[in-house]
ChimeraX commands (.cxc) that place a marker at each C-alpha (Angstrom):
marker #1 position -87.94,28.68,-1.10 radius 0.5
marker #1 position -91.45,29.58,-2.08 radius 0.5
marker #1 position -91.29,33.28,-0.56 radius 0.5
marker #1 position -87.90,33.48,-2.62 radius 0.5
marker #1 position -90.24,32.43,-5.90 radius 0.5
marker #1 position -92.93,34.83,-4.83 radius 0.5
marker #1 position -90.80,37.76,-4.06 radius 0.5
marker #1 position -89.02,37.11,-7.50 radius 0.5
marker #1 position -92.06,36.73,-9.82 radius 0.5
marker #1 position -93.41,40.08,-8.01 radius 0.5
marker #1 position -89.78,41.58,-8.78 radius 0.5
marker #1 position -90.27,40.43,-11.98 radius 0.5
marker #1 position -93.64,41.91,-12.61 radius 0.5
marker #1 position -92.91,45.52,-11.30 radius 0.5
marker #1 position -89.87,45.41,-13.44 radius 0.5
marker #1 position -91.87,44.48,-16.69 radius 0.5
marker #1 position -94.86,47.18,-15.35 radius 0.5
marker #1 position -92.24,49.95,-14.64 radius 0.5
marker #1 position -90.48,50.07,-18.10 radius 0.5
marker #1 position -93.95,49.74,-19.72 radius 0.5
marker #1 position -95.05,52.48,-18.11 radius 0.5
marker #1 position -91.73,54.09,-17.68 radius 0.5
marker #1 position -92.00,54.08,-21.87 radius 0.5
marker #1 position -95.95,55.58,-21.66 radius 0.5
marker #1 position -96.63,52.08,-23.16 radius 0.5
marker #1 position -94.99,52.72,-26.17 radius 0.5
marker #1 position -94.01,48.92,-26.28 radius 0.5
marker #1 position -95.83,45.26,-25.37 radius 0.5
marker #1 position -92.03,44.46,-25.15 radius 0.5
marker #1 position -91.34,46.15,-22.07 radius 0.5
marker #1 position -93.60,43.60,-20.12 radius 0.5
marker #1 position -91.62,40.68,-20.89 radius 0.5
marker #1 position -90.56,40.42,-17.33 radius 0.5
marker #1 position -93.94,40.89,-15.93 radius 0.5
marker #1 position -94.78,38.08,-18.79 radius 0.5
marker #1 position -92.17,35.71,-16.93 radius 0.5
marker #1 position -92.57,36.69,-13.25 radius 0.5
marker #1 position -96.81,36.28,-13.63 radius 0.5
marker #1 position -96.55,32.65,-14.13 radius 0.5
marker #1 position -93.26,32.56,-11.36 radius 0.5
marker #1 position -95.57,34.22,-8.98 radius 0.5
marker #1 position -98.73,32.31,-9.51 radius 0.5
marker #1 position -97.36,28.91,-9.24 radius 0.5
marker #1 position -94.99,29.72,-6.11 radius 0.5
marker #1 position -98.18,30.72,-4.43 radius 0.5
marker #1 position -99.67,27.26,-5.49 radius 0.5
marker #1 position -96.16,26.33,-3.89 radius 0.5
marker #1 position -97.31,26.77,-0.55 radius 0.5
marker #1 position -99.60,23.57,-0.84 radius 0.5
marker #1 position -96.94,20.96,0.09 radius 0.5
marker #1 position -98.78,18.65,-3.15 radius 0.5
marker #1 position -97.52,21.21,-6.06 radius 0.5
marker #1 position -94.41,22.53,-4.16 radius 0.5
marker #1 position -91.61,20.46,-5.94 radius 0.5
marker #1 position -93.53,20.56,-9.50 radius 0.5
marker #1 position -94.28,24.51,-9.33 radius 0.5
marker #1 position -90.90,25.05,-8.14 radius 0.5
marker #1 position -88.92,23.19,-10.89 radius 0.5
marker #1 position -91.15,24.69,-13.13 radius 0.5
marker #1 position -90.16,28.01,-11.80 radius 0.5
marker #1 position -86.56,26.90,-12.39 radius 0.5
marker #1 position -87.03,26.65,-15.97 radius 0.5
marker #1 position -89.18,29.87,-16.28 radius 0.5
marker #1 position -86.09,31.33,-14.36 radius 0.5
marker #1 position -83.19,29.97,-16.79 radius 0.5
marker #1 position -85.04,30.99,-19.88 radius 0.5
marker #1 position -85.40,34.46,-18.51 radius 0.5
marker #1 position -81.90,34.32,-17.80 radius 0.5
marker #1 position -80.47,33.09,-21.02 radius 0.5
marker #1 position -82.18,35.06,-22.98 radius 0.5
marker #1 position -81.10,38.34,-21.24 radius 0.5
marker #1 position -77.50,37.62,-20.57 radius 0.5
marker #1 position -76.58,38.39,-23.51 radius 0.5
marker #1 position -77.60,42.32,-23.31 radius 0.5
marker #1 position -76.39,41.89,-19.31 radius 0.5
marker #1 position -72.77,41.25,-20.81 radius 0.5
marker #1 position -72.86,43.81,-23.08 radius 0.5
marker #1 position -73.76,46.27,-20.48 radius 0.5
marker #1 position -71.53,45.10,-18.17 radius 0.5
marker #1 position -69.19,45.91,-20.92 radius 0.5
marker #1 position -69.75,49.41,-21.62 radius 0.5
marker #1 position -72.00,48.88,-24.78 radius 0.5
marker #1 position -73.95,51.83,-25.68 radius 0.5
marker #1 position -78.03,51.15,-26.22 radius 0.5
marker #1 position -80.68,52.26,-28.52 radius 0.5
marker #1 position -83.14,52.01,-25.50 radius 0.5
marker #1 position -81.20,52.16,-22.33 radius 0.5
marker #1 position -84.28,51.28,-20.55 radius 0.5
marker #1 position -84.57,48.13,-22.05 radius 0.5
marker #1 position -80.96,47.48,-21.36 radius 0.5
marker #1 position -81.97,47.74,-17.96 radius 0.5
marker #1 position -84.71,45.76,-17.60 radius 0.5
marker #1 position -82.90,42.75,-19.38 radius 0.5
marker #1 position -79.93,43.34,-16.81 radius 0.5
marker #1 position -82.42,43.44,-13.95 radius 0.5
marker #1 position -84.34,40.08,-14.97 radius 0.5
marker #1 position -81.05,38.38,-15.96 radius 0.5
marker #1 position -79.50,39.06,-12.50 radius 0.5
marker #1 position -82.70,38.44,-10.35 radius 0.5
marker #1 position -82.92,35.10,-12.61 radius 0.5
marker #1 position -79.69,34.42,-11.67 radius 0.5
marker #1 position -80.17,35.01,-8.00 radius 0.5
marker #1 position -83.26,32.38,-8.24 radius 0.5
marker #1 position -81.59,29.63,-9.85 radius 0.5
marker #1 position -78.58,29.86,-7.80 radius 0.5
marker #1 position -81.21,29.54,-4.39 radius 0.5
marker #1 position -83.50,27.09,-5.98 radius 0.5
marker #1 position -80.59,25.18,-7.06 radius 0.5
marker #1 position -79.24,25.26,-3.43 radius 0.5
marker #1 position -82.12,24.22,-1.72 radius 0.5
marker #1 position -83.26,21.28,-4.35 radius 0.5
marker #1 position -79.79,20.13,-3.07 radius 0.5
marker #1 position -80.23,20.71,0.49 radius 0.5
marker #1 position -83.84,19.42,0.22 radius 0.5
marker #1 position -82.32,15.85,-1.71 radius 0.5
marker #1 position -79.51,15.50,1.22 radius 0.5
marker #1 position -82.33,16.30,4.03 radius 0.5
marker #1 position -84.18,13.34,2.27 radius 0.5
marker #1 position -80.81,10.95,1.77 radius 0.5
marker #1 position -80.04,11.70,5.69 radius 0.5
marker #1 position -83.78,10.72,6.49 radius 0.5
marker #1 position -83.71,7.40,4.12 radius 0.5
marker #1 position -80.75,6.04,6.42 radius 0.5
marker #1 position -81.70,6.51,9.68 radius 0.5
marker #1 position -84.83,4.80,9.11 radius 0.5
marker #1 position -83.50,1.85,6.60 radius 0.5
marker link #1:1,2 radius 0.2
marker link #1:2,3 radius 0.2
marker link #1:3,4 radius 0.2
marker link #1:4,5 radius 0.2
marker link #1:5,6 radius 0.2
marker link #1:6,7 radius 0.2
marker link #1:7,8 radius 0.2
marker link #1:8,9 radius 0.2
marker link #1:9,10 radius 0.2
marker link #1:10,11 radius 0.2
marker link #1:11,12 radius 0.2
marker link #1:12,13 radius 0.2
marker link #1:13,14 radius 0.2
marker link #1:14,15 radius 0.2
marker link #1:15,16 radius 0.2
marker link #1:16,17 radius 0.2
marker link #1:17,18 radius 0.2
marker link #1:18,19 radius 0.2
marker link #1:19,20 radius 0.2
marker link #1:20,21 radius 0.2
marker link #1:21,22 radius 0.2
marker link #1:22,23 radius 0.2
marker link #1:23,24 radius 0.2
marker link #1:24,25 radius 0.2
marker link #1:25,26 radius 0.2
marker link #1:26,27 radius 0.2
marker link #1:27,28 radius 0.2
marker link #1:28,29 radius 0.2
marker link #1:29,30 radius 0.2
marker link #1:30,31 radius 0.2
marker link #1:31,32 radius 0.2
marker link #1:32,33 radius 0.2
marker link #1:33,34 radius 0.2
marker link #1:34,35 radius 0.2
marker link #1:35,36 radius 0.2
marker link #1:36,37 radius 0.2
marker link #1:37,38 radius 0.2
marker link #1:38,39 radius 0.2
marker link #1:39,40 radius 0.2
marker link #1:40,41 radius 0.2
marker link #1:41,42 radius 0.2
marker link #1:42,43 radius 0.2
marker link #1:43,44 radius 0.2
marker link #1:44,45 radius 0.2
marker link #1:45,46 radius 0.2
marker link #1:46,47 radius 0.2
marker link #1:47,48 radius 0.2
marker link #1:48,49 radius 0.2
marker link #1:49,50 radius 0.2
marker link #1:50,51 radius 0.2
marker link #1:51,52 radius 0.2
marker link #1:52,53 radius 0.2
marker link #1:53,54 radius 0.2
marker link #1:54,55 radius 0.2
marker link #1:55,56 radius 0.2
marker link #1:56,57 radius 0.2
marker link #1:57,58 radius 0.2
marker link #1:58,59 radius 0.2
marker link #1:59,60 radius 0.2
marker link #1:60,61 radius 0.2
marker link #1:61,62 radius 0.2
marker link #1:62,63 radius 0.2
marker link #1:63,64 radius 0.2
marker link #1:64,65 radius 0.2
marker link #1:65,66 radius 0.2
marker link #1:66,67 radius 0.2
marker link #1:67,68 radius 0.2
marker link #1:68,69 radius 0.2
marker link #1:69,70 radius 0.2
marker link #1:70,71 radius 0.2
marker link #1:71,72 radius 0.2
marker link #1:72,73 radius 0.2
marker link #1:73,74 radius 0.2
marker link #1:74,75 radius 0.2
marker link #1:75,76 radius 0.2
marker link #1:76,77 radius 0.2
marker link #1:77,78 radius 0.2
marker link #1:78,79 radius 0.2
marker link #1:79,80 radius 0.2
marker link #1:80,81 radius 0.2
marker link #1:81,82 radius 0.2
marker link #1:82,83 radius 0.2
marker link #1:83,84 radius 0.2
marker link #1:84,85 radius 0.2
marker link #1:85,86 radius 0.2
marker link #1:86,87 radius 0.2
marker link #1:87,88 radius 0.2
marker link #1:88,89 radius 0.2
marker link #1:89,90 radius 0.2
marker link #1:90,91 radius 0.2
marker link #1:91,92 radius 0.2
marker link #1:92,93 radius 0.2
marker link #1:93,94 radius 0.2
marker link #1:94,95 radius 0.2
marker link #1:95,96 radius 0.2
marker link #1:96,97 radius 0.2
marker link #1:97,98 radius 0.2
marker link #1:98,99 radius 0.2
marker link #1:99,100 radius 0.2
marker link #1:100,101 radius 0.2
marker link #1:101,102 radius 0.2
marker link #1:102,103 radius 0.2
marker link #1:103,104 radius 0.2
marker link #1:104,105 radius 0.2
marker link #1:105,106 radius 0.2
marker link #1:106,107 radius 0.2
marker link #1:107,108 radius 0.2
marker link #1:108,109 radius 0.2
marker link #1:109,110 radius 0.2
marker link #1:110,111 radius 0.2
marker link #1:111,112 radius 0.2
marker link #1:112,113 radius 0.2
marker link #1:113,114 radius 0.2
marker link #1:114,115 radius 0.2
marker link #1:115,116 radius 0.2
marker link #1:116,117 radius 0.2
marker link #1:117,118 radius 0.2
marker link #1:118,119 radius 0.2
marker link #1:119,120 radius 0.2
marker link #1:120,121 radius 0.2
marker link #1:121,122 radius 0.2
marker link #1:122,123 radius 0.2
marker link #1:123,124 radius 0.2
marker link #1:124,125 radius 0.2
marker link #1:125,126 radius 0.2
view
């Protein structure tokens, strides 16, 4: 699951890095995702020490459902047919909302996979 975290908050970061320059920098805004995925990124690579792997990773989780909940909106309307002022930015929400997406659903998966792993473990040896 860390890869998963790393290749998201890299996703994350070339999407927020490709609309602000995609926009010739016109707006801070644009680097929202980049904003999100830095922080993804830099604790999945902590990750990879077994002591900060559940922490970073649940952290990640949250990072990932705030990115999503505050794009879905704009991902629905799209979906939808709604017209935008800034189609780019349309874009770029859609793009973090669904990679979000794709990240909780996995993490969320393998927390439970990694909880019945543990259970399975717990009663062969009690």
């Amino acid at each position: 699951m860390v890869w998963v975290g790393i290749i998201y908050g890299a996703a994350l970061v070339v999407t927020g890095l490709f609309g602000y320059f995609k926009s010739d920098g016109v707006s801070v805004t644009a680097l929202i995702p980049a904003f999100l995925g830095t922080p993804v990124l830099v604790l999945s690579l902590l990750s990879r020490n077994p002591k900060f792997l559940k922490i970073g990773m649940h952290i990640n989780v949250l990072i990932a459902l705030m990115g999503f909940i505050a794009t879905a909106k704009n991902t629905i309307g799209l979906i939808s047919g709604n017209d935008f002022e800034n189609p780019l930015a349309g874009y770029s929400k859609s793009i973090t909302c669904i990679l979000s997406l794709i990240f909780i659903i996995l993490a969320v998966n393998s927390f439970i996979q990694a909880r019945k792993t543990k259970s399975l473990k717990n009663e062969s040896s009690g």
